[in-house]
PDB file of N, CA, C and O in Angstrom:
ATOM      1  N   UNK A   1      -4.710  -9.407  -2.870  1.00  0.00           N
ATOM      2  CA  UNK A   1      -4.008  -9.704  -1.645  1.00  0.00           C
ATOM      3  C   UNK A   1      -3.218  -8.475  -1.223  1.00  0.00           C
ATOM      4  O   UNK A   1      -2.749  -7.771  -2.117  1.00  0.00           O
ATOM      5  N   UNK A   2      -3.044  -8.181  -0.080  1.00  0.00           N
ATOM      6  CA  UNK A   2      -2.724  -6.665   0.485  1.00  0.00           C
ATOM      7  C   UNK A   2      -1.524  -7.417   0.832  1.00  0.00           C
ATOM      8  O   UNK A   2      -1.435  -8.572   1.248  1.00  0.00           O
ATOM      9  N   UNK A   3      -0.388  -6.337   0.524  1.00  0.00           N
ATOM     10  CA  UNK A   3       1.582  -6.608   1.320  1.00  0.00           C
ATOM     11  C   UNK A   3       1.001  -6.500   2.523  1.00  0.00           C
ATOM     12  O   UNK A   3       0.974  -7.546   3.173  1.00  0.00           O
ATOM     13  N   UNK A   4       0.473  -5.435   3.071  1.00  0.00           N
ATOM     14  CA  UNK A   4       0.563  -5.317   4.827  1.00  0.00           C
ATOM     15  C   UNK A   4      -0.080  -6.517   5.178  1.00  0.00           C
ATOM     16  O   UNK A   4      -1.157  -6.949   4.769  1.00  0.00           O
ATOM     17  N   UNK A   5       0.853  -7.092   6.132  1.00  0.00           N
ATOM     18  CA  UNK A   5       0.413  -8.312   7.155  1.00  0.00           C
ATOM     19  C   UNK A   5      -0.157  -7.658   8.324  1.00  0.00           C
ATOM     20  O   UNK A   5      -0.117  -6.463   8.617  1.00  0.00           O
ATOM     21  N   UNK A   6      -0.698  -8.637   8.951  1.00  0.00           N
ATOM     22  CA  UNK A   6      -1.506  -7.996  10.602  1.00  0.00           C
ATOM     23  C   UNK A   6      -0.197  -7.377  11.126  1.00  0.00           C
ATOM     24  O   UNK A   6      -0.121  -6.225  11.552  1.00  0.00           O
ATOM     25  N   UNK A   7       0.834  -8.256  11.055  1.00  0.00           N
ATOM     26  CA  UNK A   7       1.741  -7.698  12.553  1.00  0.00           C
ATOM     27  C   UNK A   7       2.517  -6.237  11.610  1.00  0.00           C
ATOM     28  O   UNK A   7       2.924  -5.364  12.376  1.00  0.00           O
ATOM     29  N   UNK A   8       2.743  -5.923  10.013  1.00  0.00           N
ATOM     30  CA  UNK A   8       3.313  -5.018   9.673  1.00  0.00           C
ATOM     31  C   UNK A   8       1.671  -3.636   9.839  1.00  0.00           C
ATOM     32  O   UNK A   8       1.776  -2.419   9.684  1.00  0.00           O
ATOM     33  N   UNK A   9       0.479  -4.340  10.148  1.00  0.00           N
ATOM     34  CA  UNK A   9      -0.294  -3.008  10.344  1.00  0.00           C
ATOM     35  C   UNK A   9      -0.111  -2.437  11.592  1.00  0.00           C
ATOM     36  O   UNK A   9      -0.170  -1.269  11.978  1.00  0.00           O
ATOM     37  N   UNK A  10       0.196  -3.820  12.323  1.00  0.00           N
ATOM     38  CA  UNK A  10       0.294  -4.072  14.191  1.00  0.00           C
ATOM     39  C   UNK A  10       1.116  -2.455  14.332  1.00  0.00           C
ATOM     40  O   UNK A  10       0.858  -1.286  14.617  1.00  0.00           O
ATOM     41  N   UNK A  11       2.353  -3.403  13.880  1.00  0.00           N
ATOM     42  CA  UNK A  11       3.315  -2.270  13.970  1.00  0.00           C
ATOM     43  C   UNK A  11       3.517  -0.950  13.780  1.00  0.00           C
ATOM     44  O   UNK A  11       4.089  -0.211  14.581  1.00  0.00           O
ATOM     45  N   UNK A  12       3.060  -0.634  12.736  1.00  0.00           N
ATOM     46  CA  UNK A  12       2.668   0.795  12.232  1.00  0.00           C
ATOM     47  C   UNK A  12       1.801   1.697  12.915  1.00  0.00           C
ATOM     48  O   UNK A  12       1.910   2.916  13.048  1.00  0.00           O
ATOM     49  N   UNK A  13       0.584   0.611  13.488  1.00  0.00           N
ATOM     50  CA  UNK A  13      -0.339   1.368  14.264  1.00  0.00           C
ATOM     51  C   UNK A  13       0.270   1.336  16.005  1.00  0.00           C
ATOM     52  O   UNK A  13      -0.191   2.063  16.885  1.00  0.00           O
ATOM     53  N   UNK A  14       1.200   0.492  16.175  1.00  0.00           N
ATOM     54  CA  UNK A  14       1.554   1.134  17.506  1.00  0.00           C
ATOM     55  C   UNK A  14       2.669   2.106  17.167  1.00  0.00           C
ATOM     56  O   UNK A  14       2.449   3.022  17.959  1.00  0.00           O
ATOM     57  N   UNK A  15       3.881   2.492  16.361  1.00  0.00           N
ATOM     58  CA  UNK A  15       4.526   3.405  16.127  1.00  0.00           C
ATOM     59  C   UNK A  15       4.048   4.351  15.968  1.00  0.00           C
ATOM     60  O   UNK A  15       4.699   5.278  16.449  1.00  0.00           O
ATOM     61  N   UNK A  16       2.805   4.742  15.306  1.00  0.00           N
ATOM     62  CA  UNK A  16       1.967   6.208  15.077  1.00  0.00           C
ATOM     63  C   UNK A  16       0.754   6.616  15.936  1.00  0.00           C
ATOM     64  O   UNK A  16       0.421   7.716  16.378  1.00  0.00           O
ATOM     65  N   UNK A  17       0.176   5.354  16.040  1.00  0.00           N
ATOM     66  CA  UNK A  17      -1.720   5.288  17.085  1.00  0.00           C
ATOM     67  C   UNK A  17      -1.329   5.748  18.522  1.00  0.00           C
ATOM     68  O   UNK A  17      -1.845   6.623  19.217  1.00  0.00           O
ATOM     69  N   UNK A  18      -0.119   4.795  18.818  1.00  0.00           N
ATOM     70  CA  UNK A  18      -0.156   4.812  20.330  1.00  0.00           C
ATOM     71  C   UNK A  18       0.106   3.324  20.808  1.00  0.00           C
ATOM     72  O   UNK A  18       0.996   2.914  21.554  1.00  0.00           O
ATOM     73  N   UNK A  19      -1.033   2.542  20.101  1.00  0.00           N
ATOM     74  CA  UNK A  19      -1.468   1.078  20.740  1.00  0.00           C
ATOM     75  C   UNK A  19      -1.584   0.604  19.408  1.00  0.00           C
ATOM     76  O   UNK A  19      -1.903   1.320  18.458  1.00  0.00           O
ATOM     77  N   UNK A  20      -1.298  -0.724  19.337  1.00  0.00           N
ATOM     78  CA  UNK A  20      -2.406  -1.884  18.360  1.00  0.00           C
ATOM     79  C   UNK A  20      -3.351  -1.885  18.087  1.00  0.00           C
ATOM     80  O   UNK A  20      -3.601  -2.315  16.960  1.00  0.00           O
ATOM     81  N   UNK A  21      -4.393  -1.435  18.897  1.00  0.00           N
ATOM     82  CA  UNK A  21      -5.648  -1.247  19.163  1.00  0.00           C
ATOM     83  C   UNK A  21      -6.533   0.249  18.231  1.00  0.00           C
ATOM     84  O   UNK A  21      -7.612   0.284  17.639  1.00  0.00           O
ATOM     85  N   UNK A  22      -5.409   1.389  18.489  1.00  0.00           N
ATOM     86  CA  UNK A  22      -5.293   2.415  18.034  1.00  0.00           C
ATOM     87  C   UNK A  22      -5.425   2.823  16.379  1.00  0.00           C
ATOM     88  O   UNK A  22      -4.488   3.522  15.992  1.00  0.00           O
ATOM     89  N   UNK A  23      -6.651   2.423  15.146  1.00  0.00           N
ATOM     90  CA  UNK A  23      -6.159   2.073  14.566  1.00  0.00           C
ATOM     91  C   UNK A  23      -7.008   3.427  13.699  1.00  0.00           C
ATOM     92  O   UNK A  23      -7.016   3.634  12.486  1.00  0.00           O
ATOM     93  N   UNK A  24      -7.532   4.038  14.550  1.00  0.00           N
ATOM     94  CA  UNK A  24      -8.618   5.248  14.467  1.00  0.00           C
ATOM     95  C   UNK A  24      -7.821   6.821  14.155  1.00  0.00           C
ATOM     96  O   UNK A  24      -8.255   7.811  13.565  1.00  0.00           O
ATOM     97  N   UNK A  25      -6.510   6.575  14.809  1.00  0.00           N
ATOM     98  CA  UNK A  25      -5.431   7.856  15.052  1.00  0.00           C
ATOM     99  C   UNK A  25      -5.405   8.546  13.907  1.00  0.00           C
ATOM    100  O   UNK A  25      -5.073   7.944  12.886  1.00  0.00           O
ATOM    101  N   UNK A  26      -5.570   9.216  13.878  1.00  0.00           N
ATOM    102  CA  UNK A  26      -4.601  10.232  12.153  1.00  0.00           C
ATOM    103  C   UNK A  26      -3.873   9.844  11.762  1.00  0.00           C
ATOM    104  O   UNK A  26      -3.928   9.189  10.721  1.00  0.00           O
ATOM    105  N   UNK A  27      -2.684  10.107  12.524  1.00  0.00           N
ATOM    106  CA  UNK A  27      -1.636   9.538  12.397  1.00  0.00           C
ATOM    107  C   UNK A  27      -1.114   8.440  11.646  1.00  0.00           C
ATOM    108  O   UNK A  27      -0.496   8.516  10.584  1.00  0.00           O
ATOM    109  N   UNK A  28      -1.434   7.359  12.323  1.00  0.00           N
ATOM    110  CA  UNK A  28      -1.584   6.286  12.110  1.00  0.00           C
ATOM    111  C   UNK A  28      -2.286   5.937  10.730  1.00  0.00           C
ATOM    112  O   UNK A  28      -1.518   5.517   9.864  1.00  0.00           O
ATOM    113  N   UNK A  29      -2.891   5.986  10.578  1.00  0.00           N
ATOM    114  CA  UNK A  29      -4.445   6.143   9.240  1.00  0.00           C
ATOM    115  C   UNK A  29      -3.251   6.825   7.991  1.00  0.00           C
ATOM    116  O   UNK A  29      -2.848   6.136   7.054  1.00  0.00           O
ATOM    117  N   UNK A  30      -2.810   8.308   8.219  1.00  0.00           N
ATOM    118  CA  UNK A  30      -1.560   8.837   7.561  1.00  0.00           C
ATOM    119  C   UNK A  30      -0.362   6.978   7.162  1.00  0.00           C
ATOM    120  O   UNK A  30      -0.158   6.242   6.196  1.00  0.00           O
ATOM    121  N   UNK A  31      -0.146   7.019   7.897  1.00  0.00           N
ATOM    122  CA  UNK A  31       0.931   5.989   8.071  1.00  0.00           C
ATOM    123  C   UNK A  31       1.090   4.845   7.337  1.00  0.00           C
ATOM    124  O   UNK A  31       2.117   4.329   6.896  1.00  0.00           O
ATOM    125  N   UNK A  32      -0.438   4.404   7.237  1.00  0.00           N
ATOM    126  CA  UNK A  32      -0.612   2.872   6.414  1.00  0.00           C
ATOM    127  C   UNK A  32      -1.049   3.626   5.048  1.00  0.00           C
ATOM    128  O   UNK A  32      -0.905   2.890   4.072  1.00  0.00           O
ATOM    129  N   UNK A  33      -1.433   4.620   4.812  1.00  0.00           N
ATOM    130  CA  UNK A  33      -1.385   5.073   3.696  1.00  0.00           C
ATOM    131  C   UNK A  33      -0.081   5.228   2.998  1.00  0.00           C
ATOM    132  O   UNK A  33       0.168   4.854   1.852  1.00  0.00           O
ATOM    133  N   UNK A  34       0.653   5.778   3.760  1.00  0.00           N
ATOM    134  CA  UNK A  34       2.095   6.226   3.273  1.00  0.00           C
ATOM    135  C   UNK A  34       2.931   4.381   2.559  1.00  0.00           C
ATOM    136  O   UNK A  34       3.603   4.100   1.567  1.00  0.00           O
ATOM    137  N   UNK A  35       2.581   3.867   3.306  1.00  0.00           N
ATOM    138  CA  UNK A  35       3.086   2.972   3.258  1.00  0.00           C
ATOM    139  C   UNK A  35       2.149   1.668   1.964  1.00  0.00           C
ATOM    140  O   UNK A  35       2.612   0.771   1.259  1.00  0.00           O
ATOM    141  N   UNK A  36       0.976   2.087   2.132  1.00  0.00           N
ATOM    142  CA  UNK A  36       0.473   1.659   0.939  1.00  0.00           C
ATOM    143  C   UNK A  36       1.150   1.970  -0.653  1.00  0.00           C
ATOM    144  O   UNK A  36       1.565   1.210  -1.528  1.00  0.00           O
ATOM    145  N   UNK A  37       1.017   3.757  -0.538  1.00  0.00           N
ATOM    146  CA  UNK A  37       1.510   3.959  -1.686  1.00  0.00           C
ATOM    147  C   UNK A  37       2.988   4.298  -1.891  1.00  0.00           C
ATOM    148  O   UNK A  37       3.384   4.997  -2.824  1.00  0.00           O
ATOM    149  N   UNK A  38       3.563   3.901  -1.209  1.00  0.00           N
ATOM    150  CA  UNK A  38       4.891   3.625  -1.388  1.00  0.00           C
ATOM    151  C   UNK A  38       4.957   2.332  -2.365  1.00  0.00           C
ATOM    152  O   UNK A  38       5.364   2.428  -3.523  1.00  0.00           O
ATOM    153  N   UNK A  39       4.555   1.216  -1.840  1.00  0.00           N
ATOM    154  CA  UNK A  39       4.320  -0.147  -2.437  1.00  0.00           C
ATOM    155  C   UNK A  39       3.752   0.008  -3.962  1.00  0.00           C
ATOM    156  O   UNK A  39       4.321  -0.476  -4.941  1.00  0.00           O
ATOM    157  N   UNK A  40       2.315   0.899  -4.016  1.00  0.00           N
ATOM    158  CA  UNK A  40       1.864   0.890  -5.398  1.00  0.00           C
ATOM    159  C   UNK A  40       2.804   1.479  -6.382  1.00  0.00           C
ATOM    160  O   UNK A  40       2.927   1.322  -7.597  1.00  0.00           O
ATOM    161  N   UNK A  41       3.577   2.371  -5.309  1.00  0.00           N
ATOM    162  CA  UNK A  41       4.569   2.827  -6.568  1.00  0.00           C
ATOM    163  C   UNK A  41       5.613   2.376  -7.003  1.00  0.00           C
ATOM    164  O   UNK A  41       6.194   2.801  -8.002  1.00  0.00           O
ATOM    165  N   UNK A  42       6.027   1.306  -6.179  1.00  0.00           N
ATOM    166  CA  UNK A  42       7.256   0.413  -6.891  1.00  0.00           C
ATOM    167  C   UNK A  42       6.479  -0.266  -7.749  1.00  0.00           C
ATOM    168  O   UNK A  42       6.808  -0.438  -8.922  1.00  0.00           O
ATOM    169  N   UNK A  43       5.299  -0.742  -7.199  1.00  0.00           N
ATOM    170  CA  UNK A  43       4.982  -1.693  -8.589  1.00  0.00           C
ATOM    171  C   UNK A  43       4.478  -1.249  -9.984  1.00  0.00           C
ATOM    172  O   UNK A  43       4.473  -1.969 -10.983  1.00  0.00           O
ATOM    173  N   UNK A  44       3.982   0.255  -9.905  1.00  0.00           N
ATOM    174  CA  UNK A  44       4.425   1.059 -11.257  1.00  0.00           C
ATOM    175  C   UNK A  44       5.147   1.423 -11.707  1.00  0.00           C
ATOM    176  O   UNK A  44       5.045   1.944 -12.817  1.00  0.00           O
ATOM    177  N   UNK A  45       6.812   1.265 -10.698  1.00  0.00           N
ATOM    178  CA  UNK A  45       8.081   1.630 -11.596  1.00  0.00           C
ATOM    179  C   UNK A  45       7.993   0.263 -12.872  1.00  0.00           C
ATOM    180  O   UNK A  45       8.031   0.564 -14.065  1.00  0.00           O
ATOM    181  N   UNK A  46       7.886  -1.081 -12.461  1.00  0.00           N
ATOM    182  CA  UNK A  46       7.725  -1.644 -13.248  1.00  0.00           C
ATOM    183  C   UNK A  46       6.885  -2.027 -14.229  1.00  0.00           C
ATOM    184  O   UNK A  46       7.159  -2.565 -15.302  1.00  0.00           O
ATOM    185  N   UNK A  47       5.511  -1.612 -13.642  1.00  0.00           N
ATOM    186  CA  UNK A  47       4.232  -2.162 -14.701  1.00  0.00           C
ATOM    187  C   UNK A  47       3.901  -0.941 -15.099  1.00  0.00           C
ATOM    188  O   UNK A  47       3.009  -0.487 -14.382  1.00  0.00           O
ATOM    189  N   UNK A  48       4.283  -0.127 -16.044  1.00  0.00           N
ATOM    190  CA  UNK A  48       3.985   1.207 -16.603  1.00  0.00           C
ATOM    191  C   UNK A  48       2.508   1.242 -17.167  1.00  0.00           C
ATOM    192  O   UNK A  48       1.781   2.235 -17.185  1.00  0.00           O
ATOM    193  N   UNK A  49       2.244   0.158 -17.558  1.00  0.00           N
ATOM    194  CA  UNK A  49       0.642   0.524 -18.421  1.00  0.00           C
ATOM    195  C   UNK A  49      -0.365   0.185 -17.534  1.00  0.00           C
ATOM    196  O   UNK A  49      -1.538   0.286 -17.894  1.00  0.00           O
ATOM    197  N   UNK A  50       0.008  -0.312 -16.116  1.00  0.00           N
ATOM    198  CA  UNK A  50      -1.337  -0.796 -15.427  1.00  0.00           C
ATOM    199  C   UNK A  50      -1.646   0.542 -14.881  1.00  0.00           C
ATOM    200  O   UNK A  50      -0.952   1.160 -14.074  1.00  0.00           O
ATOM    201  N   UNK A  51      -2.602   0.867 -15.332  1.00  0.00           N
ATOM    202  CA  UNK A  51      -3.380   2.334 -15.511  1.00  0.00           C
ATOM    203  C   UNK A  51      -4.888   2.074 -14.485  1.00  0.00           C
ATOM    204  O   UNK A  51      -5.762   2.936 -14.400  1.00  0.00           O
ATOM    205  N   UNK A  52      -4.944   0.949 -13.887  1.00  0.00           N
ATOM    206  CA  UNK A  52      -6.062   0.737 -12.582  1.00  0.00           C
ATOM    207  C   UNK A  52      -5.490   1.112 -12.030  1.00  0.00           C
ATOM    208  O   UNK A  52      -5.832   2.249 -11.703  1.00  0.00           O
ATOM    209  N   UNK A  53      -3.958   0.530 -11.314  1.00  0.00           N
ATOM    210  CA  UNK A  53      -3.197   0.626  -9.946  1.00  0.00           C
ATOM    211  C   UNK A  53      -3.044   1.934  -9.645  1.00  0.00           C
ATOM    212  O   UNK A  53      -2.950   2.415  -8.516  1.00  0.00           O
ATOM    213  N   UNK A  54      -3.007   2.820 -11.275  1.00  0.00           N
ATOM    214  CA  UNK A  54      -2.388   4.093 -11.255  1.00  0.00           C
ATOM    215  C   UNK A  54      -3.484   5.062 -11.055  1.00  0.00           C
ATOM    216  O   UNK A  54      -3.221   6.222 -10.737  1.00  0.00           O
ATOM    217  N   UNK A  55      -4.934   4.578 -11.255  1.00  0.00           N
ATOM    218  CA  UNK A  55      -5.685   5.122 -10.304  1.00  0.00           C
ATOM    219  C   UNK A  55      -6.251   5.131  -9.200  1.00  0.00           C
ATOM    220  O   UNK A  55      -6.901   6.070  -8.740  1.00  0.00           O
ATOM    221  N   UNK A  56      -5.995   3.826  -8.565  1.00  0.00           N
ATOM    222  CA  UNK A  56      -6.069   3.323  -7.164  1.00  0.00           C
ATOM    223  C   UNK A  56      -4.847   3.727  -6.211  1.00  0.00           C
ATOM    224  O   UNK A  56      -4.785   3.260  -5.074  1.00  0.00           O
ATOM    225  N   UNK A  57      -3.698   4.770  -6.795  1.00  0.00           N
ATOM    226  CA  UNK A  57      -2.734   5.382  -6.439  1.00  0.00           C
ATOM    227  C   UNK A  57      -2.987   6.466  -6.571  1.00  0.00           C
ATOM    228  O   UNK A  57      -2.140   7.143  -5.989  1.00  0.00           O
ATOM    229  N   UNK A  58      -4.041   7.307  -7.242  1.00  0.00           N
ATOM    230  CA  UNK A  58      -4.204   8.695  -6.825  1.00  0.00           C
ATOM    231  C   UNK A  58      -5.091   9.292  -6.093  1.00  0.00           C
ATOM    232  O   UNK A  58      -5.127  10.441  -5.653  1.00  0.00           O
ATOM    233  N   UNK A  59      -6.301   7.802  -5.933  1.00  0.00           N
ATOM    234  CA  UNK A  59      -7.066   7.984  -5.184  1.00  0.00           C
ATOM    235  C   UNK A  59      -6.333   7.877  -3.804  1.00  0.00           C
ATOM    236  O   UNK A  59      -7.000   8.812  -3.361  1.00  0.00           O
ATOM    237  N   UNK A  60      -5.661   7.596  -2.911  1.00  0.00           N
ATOM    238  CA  UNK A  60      -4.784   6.837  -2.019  1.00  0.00           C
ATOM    239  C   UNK A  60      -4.121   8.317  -1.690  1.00  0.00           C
ATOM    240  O   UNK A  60      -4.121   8.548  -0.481  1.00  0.00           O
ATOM    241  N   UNK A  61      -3.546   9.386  -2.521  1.00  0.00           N
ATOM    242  CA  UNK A  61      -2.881  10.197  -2.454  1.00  0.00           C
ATOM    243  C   UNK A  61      -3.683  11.292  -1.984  1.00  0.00           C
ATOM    244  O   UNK A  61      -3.366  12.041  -1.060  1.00  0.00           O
ATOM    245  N   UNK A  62      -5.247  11.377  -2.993  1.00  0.00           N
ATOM    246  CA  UNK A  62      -6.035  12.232  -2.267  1.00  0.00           C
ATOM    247  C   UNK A  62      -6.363  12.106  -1.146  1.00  0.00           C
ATOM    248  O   UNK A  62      -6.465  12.975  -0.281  1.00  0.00           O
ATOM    249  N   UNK A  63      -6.555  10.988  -1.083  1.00  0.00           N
ATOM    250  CA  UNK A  63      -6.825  10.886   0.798  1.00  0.00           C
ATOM    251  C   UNK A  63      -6.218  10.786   1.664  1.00  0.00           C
ATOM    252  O   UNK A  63      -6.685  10.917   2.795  1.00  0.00           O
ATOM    253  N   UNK A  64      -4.664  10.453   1.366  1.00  0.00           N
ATOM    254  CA  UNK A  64      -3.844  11.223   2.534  1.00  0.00           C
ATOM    255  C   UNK A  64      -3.346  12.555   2.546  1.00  0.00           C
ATOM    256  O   UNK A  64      -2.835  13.026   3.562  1.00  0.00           O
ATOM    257  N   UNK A  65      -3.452  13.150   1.560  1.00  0.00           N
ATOM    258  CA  UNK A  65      -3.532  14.649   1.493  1.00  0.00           C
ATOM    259  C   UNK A  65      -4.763  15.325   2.373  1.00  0.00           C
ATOM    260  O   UNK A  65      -4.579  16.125   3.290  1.00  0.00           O
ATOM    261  N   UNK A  66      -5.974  14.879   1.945  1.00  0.00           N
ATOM    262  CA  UNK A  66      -7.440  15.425   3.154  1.00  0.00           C
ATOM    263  C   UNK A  66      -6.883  14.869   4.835  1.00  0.00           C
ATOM    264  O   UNK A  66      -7.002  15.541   5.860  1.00  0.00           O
ATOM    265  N   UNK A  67      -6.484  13.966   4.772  1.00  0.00           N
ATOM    266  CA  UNK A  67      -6.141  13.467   5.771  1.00  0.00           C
ATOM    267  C   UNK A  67      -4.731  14.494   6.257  1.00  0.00           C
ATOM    268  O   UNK A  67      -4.784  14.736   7.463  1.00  0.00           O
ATOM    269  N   UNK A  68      -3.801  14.974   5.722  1.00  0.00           N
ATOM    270  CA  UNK A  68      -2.657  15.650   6.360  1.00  0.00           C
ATOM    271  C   UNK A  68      -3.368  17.145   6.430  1.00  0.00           C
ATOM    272  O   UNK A  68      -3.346  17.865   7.428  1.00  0.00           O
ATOM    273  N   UNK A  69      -3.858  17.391   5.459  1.00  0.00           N
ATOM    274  CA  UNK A  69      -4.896  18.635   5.688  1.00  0.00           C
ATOM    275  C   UNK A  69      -5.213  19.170   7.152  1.00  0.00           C
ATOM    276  O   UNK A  69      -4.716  19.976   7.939  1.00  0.00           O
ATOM    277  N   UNK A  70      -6.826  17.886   7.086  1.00  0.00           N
ATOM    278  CA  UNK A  70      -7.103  18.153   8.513  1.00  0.00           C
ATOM    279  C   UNK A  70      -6.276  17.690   9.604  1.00  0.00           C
ATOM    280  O   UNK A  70      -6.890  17.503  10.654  1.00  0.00           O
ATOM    281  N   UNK A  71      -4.456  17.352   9.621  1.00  0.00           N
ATOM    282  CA  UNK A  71      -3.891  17.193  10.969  1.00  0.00           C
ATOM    283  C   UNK A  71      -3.692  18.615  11.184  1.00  0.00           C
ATOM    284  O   UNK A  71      -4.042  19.210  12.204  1.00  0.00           O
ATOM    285  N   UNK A  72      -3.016  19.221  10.009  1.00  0.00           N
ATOM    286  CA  UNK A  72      -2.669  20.636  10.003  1.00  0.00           C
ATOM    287  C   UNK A  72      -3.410  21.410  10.436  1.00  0.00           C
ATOM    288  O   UNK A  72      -2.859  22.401  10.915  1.00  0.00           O
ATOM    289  N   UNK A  73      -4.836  21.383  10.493  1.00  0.00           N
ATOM    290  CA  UNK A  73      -5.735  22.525  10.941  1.00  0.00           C
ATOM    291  C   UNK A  73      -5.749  22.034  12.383  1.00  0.00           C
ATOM    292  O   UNK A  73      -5.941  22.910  13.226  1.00  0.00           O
ATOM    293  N   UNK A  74      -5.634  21.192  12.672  1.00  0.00           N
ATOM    294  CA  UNK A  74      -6.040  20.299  14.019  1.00  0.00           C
ATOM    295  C   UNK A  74      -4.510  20.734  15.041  1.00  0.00           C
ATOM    296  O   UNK A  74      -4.200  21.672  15.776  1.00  0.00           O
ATOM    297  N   UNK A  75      -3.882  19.519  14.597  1.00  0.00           N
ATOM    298  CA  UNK A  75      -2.347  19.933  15.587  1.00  0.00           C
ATOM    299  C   UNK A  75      -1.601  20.356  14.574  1.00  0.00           C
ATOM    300  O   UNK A  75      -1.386  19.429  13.793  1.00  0.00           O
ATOM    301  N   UNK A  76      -0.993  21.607  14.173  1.00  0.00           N
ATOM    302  CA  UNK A  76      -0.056  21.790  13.872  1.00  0.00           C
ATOM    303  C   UNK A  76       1.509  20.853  13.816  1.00  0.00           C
ATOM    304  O   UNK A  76       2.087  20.283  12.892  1.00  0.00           O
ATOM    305  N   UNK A  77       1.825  21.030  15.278  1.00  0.00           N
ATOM    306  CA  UNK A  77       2.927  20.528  16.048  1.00  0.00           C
ATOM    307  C   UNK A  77       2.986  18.905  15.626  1.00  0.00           C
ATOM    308  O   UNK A  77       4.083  18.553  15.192  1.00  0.00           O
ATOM    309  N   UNK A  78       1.768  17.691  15.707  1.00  0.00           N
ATOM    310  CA  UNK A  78       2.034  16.457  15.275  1.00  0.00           C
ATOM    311  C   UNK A  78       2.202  16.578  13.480  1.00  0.00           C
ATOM    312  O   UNK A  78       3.132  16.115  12.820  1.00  0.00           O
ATOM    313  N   UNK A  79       1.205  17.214  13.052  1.00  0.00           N
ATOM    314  CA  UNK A  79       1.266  17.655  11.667  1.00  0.00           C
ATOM    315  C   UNK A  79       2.941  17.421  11.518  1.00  0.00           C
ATOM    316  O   UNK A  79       3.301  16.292  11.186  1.00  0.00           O
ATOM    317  N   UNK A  80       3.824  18.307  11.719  1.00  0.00           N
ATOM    318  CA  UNK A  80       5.061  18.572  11.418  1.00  0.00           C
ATOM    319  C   UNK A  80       5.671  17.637  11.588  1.00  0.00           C
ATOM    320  O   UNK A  80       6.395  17.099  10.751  1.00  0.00           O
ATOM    321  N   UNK A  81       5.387  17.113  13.245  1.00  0.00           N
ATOM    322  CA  UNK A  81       6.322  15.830  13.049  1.00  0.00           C
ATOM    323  C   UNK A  81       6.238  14.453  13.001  1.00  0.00           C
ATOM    324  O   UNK A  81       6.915  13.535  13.464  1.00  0.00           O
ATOM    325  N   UNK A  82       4.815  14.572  12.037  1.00  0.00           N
ATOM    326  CA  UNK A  82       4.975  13.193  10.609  1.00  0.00           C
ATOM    327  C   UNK A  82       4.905  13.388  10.108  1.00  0.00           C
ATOM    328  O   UNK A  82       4.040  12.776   9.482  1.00  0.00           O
ATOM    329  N   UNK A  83       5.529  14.456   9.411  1.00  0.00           N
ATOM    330  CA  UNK A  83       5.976  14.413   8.476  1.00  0.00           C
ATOM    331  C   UNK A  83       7.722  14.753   8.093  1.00  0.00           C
ATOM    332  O   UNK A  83       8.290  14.827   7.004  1.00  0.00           O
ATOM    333  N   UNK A  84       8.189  14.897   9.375  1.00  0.00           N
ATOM    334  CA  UNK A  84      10.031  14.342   9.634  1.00  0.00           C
ATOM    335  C   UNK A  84       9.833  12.950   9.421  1.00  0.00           C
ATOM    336  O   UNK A  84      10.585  12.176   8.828  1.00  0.00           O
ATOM    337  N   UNK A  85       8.656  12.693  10.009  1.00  0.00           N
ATOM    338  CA  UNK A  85       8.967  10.968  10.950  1.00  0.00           C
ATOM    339  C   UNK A  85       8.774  10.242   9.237  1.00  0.00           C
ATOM    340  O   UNK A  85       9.717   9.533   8.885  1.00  0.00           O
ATOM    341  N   UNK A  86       7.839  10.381   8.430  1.00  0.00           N
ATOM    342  CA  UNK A  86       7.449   9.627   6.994  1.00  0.00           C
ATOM    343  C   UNK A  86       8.696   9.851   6.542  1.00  0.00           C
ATOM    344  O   UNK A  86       9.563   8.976   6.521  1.00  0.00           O
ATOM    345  N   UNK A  87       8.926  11.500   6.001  1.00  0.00           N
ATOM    346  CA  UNK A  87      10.099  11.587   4.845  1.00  0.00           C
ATOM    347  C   UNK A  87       9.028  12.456   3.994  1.00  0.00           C
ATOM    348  O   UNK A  87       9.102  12.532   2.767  1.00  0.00           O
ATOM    349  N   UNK A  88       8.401  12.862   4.470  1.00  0.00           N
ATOM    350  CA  UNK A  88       7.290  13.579   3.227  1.00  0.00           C
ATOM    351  C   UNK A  88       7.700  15.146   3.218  1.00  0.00           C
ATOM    352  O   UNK A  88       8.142  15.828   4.143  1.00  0.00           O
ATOM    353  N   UNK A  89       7.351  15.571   1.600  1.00  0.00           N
ATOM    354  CA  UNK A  89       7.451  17.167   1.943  1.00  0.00           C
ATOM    355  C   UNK A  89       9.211  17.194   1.884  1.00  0.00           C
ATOM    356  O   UNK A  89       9.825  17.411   2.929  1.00  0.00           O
ATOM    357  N   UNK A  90       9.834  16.994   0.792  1.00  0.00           N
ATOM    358  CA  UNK A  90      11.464  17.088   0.493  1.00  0.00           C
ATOM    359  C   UNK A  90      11.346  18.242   0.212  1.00  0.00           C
ATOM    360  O   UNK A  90      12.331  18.899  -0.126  1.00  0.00           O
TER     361      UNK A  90
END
C-alpha cells in the first residue's frame, strides 16, 4: 500500500507539474520521488534490518539522481530552484 494518496500526488503534481494533469514534468516526477524516499527513510530509522526497503531506497535515489542530472543539463535555472524548493543539496 503506497502513503501517497491521489489528492497528496494531486498536490505535489500541481505544486511542481503545473496542473494535476501534469504528471509527466521533471519536476514533478523529482518531487514524488523526494517524497517517496523521505517516507522509506523514516521507516528505516526504525526497521534497521529490513534490507528490501533498503534496496527499494537506493534504487529510488538512483533515479532521482538521473532524473536531477538530466534537469541540470536541460534547465539549469529550474534545476536550482528545486532544489531550494525540496531542501536537497545541504
Amino acid at each position: 500500500m503506497s502513503h501517497l494518496t491521489a489528492e497528496k500526488k494531486a498536490n505535489i503534481f500541481k505544486t511542481y507539474g503545473g496542473s494535476e494533469k501534469n504528471t509527466g514534468s521533471i519536476e514533478a516526477q523529482i518531487a514524488a520521488l523526494t517524497e517517496r524516499i523521505n517516507h522509506i527513510s523514516g521507516h528505516l530509522r526504525t526497521n534497521k534490518k529490513d534490507f528490501s526497503s533498503n534496496r527499494g531506497l537506493m534504487i529510488l535515489v538512483g533515479q532521482r539522481k538521473r532524473l536531477l542530472q538530466y534537469l541540470s543539463h536541460k534547465n539549469l535555472g529550474a534545476y536550482r530552484s528545486l532544489i531550494e524548493k525540496l531542501g536537497l543539496r545541504k
